[in-house]
PyMOL CGO cylinders between C-alpha atoms (Angstrom):
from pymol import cmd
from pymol.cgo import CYLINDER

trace = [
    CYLINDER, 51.85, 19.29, 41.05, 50.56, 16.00, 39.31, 0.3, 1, 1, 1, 1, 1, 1,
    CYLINDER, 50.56, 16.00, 39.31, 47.62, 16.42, 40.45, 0.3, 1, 1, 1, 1, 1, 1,
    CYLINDER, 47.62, 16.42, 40.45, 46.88, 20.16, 38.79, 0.3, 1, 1, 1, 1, 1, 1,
    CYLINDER, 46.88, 20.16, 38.79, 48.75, 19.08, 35.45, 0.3, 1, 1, 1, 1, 1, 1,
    CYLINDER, 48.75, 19.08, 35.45, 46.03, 15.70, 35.81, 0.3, 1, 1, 1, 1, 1, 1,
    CYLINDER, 46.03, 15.70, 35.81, 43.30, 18.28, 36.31, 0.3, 1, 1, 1, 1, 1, 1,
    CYLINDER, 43.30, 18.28, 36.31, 44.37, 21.09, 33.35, 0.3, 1, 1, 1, 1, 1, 1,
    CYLINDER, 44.37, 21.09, 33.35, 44.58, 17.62, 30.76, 0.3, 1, 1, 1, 1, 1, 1,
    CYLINDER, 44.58, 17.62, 30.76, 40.85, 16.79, 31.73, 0.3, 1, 1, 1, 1, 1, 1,
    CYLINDER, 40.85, 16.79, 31.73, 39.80, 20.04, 31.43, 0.3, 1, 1, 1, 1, 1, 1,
    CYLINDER, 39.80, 20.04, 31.43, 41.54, 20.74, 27.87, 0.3, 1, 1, 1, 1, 1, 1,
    CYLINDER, 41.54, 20.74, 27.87, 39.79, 16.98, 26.86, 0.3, 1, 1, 1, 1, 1, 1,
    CYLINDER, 39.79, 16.98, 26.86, 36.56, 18.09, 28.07, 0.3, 1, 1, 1, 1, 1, 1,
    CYLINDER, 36.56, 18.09, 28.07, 37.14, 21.18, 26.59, 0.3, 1, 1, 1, 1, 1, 1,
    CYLINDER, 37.14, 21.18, 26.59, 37.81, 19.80, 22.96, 0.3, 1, 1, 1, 1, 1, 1,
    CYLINDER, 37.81, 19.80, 22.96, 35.27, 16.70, 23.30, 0.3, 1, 1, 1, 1, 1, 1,
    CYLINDER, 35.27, 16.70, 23.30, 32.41, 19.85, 23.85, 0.3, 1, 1, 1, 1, 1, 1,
    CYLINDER, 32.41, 19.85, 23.85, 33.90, 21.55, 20.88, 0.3, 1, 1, 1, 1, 1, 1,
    CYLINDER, 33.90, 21.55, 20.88, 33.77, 18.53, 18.38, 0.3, 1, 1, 1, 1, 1, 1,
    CYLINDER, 33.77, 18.53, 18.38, 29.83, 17.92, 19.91, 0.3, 1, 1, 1, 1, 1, 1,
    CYLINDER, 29.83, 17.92, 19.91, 29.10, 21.35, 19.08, 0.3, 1, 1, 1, 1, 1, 1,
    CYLINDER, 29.10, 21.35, 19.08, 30.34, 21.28, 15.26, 0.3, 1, 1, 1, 1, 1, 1,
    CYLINDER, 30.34, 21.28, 15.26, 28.90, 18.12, 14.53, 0.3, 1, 1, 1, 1, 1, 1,
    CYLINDER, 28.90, 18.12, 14.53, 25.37, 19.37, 16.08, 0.3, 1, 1, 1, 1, 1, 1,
    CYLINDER, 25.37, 19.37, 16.08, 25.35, 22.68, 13.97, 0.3, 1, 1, 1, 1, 1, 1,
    CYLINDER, 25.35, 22.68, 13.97, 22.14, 22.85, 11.60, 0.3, 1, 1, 1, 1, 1, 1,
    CYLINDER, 22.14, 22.85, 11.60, 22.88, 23.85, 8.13, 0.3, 1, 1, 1, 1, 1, 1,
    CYLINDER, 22.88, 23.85, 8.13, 21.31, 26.61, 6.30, 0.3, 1, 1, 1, 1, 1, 1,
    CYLINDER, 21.31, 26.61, 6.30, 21.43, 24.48, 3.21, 0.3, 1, 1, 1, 1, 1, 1,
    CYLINDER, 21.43, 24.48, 3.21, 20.27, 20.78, 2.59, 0.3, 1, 1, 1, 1, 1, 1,
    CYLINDER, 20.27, 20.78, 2.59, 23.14, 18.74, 0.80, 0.3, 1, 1, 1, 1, 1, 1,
    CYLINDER, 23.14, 18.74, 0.80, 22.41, 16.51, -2.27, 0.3, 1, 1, 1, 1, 1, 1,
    CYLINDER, 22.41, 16.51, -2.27, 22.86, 12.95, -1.70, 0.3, 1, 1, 1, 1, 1, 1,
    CYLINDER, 22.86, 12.95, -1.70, 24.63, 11.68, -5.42, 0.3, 1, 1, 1, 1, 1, 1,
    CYLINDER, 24.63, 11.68, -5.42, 23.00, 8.17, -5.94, 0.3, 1, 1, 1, 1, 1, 1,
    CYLINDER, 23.00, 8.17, -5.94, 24.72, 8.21, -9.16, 0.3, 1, 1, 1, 1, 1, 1,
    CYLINDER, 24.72, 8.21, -9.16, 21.26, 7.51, -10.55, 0.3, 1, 1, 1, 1, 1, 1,
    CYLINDER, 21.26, 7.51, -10.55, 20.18, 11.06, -11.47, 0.3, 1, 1, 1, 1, 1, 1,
    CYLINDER, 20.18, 11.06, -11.47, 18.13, 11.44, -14.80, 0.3, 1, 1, 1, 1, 1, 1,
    CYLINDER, 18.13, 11.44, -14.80, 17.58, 7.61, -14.21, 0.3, 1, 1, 1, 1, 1, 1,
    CYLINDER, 17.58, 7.61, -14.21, 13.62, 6.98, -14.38, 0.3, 1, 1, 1, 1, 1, 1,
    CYLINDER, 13.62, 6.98, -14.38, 12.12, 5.65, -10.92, 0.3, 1, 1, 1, 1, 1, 1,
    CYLINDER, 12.12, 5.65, -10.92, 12.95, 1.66, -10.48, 0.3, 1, 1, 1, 1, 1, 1,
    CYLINDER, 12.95, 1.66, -10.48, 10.91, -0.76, -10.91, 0.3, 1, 1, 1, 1, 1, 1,
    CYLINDER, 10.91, -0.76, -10.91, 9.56, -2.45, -7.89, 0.3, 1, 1, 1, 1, 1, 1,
    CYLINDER, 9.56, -2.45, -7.89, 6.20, -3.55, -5.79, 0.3, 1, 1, 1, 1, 1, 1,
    CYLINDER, 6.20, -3.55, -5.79, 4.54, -1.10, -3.44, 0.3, 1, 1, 1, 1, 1, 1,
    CYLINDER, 4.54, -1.10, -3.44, 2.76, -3.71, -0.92, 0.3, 1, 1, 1, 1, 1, 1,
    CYLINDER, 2.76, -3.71, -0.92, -0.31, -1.38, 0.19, 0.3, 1, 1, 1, 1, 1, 1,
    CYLINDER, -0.31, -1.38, 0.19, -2.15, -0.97, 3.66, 0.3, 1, 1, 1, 1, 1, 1,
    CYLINDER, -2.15, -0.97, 3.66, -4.33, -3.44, 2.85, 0.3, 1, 1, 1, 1, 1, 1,
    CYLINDER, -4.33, -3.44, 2.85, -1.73, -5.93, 2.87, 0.3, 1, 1, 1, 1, 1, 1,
    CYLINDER, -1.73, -5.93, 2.87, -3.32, -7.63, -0.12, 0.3, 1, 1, 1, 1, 1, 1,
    CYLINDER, -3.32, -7.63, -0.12, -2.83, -5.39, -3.17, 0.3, 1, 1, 1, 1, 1, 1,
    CYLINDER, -2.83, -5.39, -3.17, -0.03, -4.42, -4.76, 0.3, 1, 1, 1, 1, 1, 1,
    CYLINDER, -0.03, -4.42, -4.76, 1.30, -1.52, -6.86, 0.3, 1, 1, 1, 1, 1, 1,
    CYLINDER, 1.30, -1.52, -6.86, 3.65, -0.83, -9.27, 0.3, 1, 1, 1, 1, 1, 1,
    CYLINDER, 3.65, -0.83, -9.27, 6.00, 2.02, -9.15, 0.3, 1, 1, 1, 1, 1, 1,
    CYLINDER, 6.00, 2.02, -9.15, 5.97, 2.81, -12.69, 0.3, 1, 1, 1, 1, 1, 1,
    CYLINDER, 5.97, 2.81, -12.69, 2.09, 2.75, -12.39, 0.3, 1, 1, 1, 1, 1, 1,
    CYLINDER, 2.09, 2.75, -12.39, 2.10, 5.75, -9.63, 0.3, 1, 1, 1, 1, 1, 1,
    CYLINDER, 2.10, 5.75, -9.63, 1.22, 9.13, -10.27, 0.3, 1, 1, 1, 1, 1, 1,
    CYLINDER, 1.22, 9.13, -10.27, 1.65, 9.44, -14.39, 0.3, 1, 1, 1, 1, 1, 1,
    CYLINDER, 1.65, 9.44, -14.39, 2.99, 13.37, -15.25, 0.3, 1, 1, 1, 1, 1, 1,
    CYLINDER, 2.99, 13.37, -15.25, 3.28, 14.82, -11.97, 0.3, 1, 1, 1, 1, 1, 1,
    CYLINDER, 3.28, 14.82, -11.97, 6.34, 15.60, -10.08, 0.3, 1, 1, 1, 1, 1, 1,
    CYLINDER, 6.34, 15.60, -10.08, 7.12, 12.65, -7.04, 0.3, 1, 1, 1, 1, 1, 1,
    CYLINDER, 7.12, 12.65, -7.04, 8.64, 13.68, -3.66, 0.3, 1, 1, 1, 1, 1, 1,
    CYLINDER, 8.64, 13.68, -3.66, 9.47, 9.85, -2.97, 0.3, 1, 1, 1, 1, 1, 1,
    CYLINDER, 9.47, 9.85, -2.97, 9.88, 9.62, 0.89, 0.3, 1, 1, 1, 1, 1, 1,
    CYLINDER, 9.88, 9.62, 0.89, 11.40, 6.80, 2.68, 0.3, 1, 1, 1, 1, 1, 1,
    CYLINDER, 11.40, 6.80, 2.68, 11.67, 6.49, 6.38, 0.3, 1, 1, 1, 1, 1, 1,
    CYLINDER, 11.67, 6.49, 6.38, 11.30, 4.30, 9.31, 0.3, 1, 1, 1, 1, 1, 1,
    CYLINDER, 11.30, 4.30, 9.31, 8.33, 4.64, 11.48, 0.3, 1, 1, 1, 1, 1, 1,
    CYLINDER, 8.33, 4.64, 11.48, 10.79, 5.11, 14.80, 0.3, 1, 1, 1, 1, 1, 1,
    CYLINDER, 10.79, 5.11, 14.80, 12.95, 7.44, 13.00, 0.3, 1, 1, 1, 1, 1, 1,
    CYLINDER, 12.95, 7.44, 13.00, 13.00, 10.52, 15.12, 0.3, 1, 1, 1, 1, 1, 1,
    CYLINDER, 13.00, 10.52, 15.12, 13.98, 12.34, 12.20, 0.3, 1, 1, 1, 1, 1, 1,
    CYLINDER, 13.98, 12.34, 12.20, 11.69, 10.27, 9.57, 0.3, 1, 1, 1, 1, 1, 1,
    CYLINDER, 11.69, 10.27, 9.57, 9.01, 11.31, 12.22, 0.3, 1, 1, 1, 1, 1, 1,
    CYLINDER, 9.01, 11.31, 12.22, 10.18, 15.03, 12.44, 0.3, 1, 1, 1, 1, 1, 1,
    CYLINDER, 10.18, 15.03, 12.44, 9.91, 15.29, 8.24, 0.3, 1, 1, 1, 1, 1, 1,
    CYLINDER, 9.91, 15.29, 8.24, 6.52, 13.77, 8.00, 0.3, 1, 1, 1, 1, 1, 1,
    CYLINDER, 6.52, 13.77, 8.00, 5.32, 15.95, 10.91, 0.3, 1, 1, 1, 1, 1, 1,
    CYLINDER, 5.32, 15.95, 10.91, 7.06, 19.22, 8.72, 0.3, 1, 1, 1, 1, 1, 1,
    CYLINDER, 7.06, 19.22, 8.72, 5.20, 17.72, 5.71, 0.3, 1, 1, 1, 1, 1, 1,
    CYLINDER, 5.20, 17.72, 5.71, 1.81, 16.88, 6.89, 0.3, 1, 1, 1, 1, 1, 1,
    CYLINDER, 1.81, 16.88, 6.89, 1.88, 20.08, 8.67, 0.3, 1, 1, 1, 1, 1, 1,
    CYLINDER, 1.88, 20.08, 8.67, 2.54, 22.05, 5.18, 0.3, 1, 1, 1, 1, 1, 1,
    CYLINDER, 2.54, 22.05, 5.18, 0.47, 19.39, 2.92, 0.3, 1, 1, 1, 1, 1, 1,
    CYLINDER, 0.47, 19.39, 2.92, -1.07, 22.70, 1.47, 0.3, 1, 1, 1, 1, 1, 1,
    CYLINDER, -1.07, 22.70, 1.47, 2.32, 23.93, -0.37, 0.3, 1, 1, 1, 1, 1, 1,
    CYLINDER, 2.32, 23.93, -0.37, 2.66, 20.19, -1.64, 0.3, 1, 1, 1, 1, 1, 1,
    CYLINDER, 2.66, 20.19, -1.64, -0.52, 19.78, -3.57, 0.3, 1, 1, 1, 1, 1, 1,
    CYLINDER, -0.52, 19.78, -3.57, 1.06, 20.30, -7.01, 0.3, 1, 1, 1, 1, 1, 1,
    CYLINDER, 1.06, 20.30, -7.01, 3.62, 17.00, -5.81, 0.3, 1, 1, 1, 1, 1, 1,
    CYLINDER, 3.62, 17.00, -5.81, 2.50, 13.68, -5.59, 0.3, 1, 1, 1, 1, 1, 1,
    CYLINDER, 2.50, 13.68, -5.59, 4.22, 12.13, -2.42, 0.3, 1, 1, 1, 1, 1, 1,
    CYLINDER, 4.22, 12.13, -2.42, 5.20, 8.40, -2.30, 0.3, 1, 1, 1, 1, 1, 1,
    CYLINDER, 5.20, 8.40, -2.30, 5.39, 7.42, 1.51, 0.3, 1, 1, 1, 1, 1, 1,
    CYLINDER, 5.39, 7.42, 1.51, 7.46, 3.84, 1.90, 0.3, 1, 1, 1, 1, 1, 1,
    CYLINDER, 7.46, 3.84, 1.90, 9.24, 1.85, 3.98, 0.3, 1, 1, 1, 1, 1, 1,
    CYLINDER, 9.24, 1.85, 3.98, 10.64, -1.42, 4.57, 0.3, 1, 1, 1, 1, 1, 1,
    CYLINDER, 10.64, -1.42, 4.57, 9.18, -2.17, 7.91, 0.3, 1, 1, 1, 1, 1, 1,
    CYLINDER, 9.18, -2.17, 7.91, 6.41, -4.44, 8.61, 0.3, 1, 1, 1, 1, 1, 1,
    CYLINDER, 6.41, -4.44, 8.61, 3.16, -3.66, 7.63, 0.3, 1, 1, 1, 1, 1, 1,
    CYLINDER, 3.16, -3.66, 7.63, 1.81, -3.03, 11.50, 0.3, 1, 1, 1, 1, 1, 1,
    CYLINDER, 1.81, -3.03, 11.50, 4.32, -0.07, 12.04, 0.3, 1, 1, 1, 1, 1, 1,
    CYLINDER, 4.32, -0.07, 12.04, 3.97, 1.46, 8.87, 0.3, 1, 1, 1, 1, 1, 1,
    CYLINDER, 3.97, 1.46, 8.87, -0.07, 1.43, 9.55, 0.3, 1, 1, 1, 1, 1, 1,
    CYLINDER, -0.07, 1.43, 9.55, 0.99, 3.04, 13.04, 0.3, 1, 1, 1, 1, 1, 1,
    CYLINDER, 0.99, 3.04, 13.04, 2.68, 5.70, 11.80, 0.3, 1, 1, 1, 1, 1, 1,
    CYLINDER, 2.68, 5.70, 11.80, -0.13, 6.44, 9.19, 0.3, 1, 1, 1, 1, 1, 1,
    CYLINDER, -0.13, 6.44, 9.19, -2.32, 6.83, 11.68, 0.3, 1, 1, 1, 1, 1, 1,
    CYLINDER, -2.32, 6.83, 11.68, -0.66, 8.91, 13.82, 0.3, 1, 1, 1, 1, 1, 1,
    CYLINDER, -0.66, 8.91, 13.82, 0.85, 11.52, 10.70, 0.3, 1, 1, 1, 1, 1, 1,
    CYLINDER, 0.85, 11.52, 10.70, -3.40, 11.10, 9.57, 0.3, 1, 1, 1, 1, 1, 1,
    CYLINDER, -3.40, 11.10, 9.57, -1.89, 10.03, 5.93, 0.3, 1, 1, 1, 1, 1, 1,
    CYLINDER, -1.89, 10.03, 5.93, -4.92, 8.13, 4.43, 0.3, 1, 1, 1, 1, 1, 1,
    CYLINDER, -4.92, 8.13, 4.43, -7.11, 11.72, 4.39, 0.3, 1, 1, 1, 1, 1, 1,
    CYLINDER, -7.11, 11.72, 4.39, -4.66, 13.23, 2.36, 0.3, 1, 1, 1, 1, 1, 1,
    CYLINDER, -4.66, 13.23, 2.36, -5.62, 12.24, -1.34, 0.3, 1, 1, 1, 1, 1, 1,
    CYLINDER, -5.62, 12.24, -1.34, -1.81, 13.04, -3.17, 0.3, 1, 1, 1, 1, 1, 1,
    CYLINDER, -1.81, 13.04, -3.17, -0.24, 10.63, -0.77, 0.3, 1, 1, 1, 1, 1, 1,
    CYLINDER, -0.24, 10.63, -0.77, 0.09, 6.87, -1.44, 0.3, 1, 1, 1, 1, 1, 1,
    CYLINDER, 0.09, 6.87, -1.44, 2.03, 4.60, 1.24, 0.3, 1, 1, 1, 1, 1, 1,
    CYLINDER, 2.03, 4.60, 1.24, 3.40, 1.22, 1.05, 0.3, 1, 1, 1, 1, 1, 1,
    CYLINDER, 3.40, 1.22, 1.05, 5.69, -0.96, 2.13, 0.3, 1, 1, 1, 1, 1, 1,
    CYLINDER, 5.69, -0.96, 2.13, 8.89, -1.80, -0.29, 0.3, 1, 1, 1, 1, 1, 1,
    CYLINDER, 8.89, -1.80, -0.29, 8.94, -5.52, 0.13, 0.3, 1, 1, 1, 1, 1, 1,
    CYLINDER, 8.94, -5.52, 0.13, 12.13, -6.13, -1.41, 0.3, 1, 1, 1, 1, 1, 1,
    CYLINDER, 12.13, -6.13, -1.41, 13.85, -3.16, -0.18, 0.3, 1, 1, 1, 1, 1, 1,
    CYLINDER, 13.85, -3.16, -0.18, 14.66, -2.18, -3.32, 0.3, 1, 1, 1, 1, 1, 1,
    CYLINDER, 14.66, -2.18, -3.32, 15.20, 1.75, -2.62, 0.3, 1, 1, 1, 1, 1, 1,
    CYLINDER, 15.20, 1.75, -2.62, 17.48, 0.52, -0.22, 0.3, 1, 1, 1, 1, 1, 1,
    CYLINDER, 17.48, 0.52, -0.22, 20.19, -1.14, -2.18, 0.3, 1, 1, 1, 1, 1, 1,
    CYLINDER, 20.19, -1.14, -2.18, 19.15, 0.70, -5.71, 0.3, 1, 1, 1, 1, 1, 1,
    CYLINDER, 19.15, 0.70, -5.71, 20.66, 3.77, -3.72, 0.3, 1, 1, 1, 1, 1, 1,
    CYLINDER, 20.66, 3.77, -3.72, 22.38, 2.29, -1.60, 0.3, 1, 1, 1, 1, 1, 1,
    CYLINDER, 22.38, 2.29, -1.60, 21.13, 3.90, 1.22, 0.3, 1, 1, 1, 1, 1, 1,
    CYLINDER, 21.13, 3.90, 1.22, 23.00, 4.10, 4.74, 0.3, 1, 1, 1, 1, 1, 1,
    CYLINDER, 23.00, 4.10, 4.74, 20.71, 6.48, 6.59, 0.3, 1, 1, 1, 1, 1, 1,
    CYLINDER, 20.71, 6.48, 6.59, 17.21, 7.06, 7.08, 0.3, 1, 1, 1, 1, 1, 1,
    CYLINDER, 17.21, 7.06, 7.08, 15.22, 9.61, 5.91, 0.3, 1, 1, 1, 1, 1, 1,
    CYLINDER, 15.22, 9.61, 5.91, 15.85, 9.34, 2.14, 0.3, 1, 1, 1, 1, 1, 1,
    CYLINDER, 15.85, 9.34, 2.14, 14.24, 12.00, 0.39, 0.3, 1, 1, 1, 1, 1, 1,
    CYLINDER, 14.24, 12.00, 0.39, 13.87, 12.02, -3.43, 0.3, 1, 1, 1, 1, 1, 1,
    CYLINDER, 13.87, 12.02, -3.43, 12.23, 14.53, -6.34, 0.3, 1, 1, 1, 1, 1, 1,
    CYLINDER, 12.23, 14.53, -6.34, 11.17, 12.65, -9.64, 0.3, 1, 1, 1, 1, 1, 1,
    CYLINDER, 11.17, 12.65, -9.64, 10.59, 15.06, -12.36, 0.3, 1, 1, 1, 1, 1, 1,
    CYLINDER, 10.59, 15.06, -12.36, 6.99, 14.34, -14.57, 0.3, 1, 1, 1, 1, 1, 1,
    CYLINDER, 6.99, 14.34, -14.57, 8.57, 11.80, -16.16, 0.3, 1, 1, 1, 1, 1, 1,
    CYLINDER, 8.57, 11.80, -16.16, 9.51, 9.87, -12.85, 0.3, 1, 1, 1, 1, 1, 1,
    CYLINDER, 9.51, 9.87, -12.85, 12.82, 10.97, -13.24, 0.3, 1, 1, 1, 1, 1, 1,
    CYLINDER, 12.82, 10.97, -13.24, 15.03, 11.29, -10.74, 0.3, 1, 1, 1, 1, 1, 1,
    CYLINDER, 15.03, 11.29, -10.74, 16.45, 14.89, -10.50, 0.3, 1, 1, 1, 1, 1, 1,
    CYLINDER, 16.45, 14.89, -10.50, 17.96, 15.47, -6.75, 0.3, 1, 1, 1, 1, 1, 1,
    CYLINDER, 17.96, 15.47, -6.75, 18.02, 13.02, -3.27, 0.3, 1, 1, 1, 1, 1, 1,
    CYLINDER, 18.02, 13.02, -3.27, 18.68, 14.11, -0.33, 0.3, 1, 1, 1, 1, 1, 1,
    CYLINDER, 18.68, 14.11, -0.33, 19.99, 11.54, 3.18, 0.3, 1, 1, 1, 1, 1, 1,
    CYLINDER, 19.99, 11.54, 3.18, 18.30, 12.98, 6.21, 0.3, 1, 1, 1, 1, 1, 1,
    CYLINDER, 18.30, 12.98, 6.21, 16.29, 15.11, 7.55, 0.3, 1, 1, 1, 1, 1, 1,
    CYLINDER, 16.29, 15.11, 7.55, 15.52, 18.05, 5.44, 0.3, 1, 1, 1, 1, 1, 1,
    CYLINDER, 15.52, 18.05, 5.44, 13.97, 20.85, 6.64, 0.3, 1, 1, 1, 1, 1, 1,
    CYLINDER, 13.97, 20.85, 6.64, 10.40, 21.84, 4.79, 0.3, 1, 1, 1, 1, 1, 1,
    CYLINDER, 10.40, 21.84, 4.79, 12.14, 24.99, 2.88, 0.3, 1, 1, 1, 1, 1, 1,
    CYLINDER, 12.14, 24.99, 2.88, 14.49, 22.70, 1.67, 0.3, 1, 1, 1, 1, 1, 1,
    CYLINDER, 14.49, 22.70, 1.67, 11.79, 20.26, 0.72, 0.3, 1, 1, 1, 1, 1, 1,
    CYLINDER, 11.79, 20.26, 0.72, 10.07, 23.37, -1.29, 0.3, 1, 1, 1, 1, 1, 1,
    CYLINDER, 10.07, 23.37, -1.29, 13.32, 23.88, -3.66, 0.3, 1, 1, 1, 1, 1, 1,
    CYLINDER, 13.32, 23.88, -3.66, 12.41, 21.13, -5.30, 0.3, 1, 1, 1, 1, 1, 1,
]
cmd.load_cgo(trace, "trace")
């Protein structure tokens, strides 16, 4: 008798452990805005260490009047992977957005991953490395990918934590 009530517990806790799996794996329809609480705030101001390892960039000096999709990931990110793959794949329907590509890895991985996504042929793309990780703790960031829309006057309108899916991506 022990033994069957032993065997209906496991099989209601399997039961419910497969149940809580399944919510928490369900795709939504709709992308949900990370609040930095620094909307309408213009872009911070910060270094952009490029490629070359050598020269540097401003962020306030990046793409003057044009919209920004600022993008930053981790080059072993599945998901960071999975968005650049969406984007690069679409670059087409992004041509009227400038795209800021950065991380805070070292310099060898984010060249790896530029390489493999083909970044440098695409001429609205700039990528660098955020050497002192200030999107990180500006937005205080707790998940890679971080995906944010800058308005033409670099400022920020709506962020998104993780991966977004590319029709999300075009509502901006």
């Amino acid at each position: 008798m022990s033994t069957i009530k032993n065997n209906f517990k496991r099989l209601l806790y399997s039961l419910l452990i497969i149940c809580i799996v399944g919510l928490a794996c369900r795709e939504k329809n709709e992308q949900e805005v990370y609040k930095t609480g620094m909307e309408g705030q213009p872009i911070p101001s910060f270094a952009i260490q490029l490629l070359d390892s050598a020269s540097f960039l401003k962020s306030d000096q990046i793409f003057d009047n044009k919209n920004l999709i600022l993008f930053y990931f981790s080059p072993t990110c599945p998901y960071c992977r999975a968005q650049m793959r969406d984007m690069v794949s679409n670059i087409e329907r992004l041509k009227d957005k400038e795209l800021c590509v950065l991380s805070n890895a070292d310099l060898t991985s984010i060249k790896t991953f530029v390489e493999y996504f083909k970044l440098r042929k695409l001429n609205n793309v700039i990528v660098g490395r955020d050497t002192g990780s200030v999107v990180l703790s500006t937005y205080r960031l707790t998940g890679l990918p971080f995906t944010a829309y800058f308005d033409n006057n670099k400022q920020l309108k709506k962020a998104y934590l993780g991966r977004m899916t590319f029709n999300s991506l075009l509502q901006f």
